[in-house]
C-alpha positions, -999 to +999 in steps of 0.1 A: -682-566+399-645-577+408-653-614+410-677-614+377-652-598+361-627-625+377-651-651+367-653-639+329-615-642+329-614-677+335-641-688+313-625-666+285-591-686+294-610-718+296-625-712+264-596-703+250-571-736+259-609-752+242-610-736+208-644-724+214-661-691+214-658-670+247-684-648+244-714-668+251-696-678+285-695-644+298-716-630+321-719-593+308-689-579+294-659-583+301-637-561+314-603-571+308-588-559+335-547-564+335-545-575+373-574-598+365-557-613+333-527-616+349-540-635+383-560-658+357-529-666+338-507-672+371-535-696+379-532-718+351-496-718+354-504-736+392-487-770+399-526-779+412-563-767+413-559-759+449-531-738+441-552-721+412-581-715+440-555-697+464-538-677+437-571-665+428-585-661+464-552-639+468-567-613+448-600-614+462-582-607+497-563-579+480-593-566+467-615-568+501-583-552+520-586-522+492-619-520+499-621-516+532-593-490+535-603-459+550-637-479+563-627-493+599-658-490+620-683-488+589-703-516+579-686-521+548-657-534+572-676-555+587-690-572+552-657-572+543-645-593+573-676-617+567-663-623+535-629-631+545-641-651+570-664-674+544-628-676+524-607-693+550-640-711+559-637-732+526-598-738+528-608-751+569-628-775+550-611-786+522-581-790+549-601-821+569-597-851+557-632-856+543-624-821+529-596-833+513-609-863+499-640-846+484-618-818+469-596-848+455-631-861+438-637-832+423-603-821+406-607-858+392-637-846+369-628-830+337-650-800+330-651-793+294-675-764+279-706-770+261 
């Protein structure tokens, strides 16, 4: 729920800075949530995508550490540590250098909604 909802944020900015309709790039509705807007809007203000990506990522940690508050030896705490784990797995990644370079690739390509 958290990251469709952070996923229909950015398509709605996306389509936005595009002039085109934002509705039929949401997955169900959206939500609108303030933190969400504002962590979207932070992001586009980054100097660089990977600077986007970790702005956002920063909320997803946030939201994982609320989540798993009050939950220490459950096995929500343990999903919850899988999932953090899968995070700094991608940024161990993009930080080789054939990480890098791909990620480079990548931000090269301009993306524009159909």
């Amino acid at each position: 729920e958290f990251n469709q909802g952070l996923s229909n944020e950015i398509a709605w900015f996306r389509a936005g800075e595009l002039n085109k309709d934002p509705q039929k790039y949401l997955r169900g509705e959206r939500g609108a949530d303030p933190r969400q807007v504002d962590v979207i809007a932070k992001a586009a203000e980054a100097a660089d995508p990977l600077a986007a990506e970790k702005t956002i990522d920063r909320a997803r940690w946030q939201y994982l550490d609320d989540l798993g508050q009050g939950h220490f030896f459950e096995f929500e705490n343990v999903v919850i540590y899988a999932l953090k784990l899968r995070m700094l797995d991608r940024y161990r990644v993009v930080d080789s250098p054939k990480g890098g370079e791909i990620f480079r690739e990548y931000t090269k390509i301009n993306i524009l909604l159909n």
